[in-house]
MDAnalysis code that builds the backbone (N, CA, C; Angstrom):
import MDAnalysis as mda
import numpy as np

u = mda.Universe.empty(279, n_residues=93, atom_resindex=np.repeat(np.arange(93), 3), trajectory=True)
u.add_TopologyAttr("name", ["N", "CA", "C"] * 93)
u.add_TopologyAttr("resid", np.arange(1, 94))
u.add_TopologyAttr("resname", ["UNK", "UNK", "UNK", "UNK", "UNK", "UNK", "UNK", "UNK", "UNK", "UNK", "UNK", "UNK", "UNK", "UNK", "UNK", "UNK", "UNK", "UNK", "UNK", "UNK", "UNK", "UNK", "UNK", "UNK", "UNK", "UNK", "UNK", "UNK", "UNK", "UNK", "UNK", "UNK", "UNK", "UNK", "UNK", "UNK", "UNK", "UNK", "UNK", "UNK", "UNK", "UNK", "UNK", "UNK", "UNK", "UNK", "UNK", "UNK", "UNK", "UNK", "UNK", "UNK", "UNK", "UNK", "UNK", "UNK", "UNK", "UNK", "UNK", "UNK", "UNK", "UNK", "UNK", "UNK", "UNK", "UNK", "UNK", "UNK", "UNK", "UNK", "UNK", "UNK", "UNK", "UNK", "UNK", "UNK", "UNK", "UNK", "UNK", "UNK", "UNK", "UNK", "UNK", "UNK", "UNK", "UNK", "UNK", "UNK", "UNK", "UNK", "UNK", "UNK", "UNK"])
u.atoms.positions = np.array([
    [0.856, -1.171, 0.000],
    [0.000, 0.000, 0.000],
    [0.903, 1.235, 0.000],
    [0.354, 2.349, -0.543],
    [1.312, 3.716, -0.550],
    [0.397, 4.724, -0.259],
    [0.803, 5.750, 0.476],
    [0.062, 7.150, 0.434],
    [0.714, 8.170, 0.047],
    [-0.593, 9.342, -0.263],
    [-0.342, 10.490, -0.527],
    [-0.644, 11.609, 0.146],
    [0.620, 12.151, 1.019],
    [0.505, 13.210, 1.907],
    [0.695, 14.156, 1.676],
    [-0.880, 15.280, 1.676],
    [-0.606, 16.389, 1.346],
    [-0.809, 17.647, 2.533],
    [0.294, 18.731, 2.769],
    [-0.178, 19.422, 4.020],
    [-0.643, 20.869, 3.572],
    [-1.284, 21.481, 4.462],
    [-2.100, 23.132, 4.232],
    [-2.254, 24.030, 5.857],
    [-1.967, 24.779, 4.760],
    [-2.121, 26.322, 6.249],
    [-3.414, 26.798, 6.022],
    [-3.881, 27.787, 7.076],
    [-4.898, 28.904, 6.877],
    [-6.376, 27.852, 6.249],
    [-6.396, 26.771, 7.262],
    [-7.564, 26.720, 6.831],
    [-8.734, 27.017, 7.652],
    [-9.554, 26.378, 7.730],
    [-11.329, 26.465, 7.832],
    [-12.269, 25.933, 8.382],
    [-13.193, 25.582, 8.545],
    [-14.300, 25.174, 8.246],
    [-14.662, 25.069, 6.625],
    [-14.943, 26.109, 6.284],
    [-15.146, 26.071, 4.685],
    [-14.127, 25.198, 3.928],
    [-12.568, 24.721, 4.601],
    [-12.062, 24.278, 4.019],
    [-11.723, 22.713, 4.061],
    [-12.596, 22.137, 5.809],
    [-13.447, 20.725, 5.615],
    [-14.276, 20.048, 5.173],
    [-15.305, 21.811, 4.882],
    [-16.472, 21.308, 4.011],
    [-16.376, 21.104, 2.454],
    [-15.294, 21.437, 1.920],
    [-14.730, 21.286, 0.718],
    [-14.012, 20.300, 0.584],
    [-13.251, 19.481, 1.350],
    [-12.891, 18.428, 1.653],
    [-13.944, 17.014, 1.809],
    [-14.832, 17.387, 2.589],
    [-15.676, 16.472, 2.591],
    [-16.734, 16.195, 0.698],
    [-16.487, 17.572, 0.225],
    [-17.303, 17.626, -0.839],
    [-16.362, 16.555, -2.019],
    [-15.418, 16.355, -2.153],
    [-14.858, 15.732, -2.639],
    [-14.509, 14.214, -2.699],
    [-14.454, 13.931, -1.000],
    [-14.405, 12.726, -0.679],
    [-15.119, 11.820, -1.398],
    [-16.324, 12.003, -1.895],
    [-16.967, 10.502, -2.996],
    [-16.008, 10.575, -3.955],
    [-15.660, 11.315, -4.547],
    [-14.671, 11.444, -6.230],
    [-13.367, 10.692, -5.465],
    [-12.805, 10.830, -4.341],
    [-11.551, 10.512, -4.102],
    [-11.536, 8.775, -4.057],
    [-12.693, 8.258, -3.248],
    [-13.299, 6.953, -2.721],
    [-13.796, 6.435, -4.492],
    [-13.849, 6.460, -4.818],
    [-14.119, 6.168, -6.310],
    [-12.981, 6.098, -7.342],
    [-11.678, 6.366, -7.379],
    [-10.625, 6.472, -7.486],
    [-10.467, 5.353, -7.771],
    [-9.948, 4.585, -8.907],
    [-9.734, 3.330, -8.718],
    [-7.835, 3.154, -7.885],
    [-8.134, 2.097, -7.015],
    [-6.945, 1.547, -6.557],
    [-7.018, 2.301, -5.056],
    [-7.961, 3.372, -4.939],
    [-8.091, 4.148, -3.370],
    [-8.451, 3.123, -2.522],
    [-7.955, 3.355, -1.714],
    [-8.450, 2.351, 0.099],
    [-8.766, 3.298, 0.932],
    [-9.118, 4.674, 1.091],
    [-9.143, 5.422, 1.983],
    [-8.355, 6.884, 1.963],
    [-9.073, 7.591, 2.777],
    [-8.876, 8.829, 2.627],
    [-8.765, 9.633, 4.172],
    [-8.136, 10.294, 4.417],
    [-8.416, 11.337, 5.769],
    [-8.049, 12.524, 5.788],
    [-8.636, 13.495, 6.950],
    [-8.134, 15.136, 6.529],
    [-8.180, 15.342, 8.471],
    [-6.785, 15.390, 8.516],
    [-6.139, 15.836, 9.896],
    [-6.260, 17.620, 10.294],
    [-6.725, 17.494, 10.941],
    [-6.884, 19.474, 11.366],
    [-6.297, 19.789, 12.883],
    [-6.029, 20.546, 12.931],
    [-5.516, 21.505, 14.002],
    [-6.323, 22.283, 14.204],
    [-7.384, 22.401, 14.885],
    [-8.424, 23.706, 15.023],
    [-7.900, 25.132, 15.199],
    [-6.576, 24.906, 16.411],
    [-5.762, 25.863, 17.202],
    [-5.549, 26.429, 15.521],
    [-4.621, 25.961, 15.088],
    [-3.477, 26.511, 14.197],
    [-4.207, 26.941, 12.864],
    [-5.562, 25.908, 12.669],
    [-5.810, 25.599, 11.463],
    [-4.576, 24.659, 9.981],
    [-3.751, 24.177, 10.654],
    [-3.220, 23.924, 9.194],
    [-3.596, 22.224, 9.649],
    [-3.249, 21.408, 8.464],
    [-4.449, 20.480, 7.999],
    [-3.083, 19.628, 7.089],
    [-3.736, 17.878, 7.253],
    [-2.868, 17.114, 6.404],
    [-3.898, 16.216, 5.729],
    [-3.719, 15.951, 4.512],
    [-4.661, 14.558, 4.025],
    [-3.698, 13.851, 3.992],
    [-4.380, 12.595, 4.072],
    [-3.547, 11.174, 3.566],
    [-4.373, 10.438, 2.604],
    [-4.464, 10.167, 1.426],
    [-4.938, 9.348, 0.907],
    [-4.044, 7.829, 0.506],
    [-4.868, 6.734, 0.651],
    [-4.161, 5.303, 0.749],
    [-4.839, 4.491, -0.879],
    [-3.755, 4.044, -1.274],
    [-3.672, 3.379, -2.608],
    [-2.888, 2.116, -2.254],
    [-3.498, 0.845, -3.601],
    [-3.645, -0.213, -3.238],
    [-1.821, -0.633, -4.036],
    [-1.287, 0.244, -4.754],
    [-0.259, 0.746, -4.796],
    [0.466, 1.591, -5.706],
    [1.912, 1.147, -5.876],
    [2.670, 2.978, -6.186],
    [1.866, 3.092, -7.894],
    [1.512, 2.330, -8.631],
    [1.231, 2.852, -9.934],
    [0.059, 3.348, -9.354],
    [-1.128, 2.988, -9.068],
    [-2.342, 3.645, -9.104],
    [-2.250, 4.972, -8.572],
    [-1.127, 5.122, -7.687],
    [-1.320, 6.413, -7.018],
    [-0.550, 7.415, -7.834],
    [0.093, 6.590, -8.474],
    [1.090, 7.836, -9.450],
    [-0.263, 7.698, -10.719],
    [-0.697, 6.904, -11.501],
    [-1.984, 7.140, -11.943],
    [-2.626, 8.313, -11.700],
    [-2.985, 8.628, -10.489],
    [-3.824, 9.006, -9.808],
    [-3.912, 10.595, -9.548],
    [-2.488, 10.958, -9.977],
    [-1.966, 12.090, -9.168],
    [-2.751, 13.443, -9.771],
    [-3.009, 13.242, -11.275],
    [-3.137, 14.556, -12.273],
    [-5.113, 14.732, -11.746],
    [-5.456, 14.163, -11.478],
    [-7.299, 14.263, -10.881],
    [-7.027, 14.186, -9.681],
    [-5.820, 13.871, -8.874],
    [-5.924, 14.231, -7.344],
    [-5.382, 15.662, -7.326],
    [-4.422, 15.788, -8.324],
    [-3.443, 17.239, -7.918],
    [-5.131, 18.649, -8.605],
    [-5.809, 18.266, -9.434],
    [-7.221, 19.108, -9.718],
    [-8.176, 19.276, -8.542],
    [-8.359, 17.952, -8.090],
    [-9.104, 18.106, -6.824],
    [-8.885, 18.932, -5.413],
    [-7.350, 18.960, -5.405],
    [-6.908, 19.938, -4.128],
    [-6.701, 21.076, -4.542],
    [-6.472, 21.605, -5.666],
    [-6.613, 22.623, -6.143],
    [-8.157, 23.437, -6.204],
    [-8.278, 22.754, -6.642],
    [-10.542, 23.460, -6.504],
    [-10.350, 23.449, -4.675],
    [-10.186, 22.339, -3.356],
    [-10.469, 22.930, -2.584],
    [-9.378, 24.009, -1.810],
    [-8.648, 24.355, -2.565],
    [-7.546, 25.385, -1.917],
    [-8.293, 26.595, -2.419],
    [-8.249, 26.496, -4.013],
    [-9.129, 28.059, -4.201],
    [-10.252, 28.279, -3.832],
    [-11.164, 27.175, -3.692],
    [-12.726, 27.679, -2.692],
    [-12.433, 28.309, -1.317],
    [-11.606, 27.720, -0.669],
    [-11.591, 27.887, 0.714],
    [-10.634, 28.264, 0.968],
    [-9.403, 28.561, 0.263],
    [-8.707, 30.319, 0.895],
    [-6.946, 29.397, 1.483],
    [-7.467, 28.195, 0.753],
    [-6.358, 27.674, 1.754],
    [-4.559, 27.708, 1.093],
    [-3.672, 27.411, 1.997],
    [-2.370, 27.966, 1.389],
    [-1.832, 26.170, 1.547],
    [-1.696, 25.578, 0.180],
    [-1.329, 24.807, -0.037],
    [0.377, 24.126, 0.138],
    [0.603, 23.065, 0.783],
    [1.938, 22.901, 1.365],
    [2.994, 21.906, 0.839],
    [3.768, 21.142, 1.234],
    [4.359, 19.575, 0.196],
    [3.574, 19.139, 0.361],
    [3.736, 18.136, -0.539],
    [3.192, 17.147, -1.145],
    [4.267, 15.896, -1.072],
    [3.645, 15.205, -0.117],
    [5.057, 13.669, -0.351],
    [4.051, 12.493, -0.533],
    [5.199, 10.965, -1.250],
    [4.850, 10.091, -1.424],
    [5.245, 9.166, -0.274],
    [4.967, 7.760, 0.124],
    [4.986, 7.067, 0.930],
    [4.740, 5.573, 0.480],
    [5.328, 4.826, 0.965],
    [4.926, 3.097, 0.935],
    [4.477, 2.985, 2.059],
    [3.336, 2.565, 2.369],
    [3.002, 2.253, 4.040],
    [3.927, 0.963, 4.193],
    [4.703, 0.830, 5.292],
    [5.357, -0.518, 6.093],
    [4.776, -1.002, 6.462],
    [3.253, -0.295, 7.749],
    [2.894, -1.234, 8.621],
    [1.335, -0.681, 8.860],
    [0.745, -1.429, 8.710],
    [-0.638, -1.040, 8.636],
    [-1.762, -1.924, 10.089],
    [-1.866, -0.767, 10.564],
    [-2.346, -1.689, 12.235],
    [-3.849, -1.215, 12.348],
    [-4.793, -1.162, 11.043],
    [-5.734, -0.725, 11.370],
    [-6.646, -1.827, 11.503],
])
């Protein structure tokens, strides 16, 4: 399995609810296993992880994932951060 970690400043509310608006398109993804959006209320800055079943689908994946965070950065004001790749090692869920 591999993920895709992406981090953000200055976000929201408006900028979970844009997050959440997306989540069916992400879950529909072929090769997706899951998705999450980490927040800091204090700070507001914010991480997704999305999980792929592996490294091709997610590199597949990247040019309709890299559109999708883009629409919710410009709706919701948010200041977009790296972007890293990952192999999960160990999966204890």
């Amino acid at each position: 399995m591999h993920a895709r970690v992406s981090f953000y400043e200055n976000g929201s509310e408006e900028a979970i609810s844009g997050f959440e608006q997306v989540a069916g398109q992400i879950r529909q993804m072929e090769g997706n296993q899951g998705a999450m959006l980490l927040v800091d209320r204090q700070s507001w800055k914010a991480i997704t992880i999305t999980l792929w079943d592996s490294e091709d689908t997610m590199q597949r994946s990247a040019e309709q994932a890299k559109a999708m965070r883009d629409q919710v950065v410009s709706q919701a004001g948010l200041t977009a951060g790296e972007l890293q790749n990952y192999e999960v090692a160990v999966d204890a869920r």
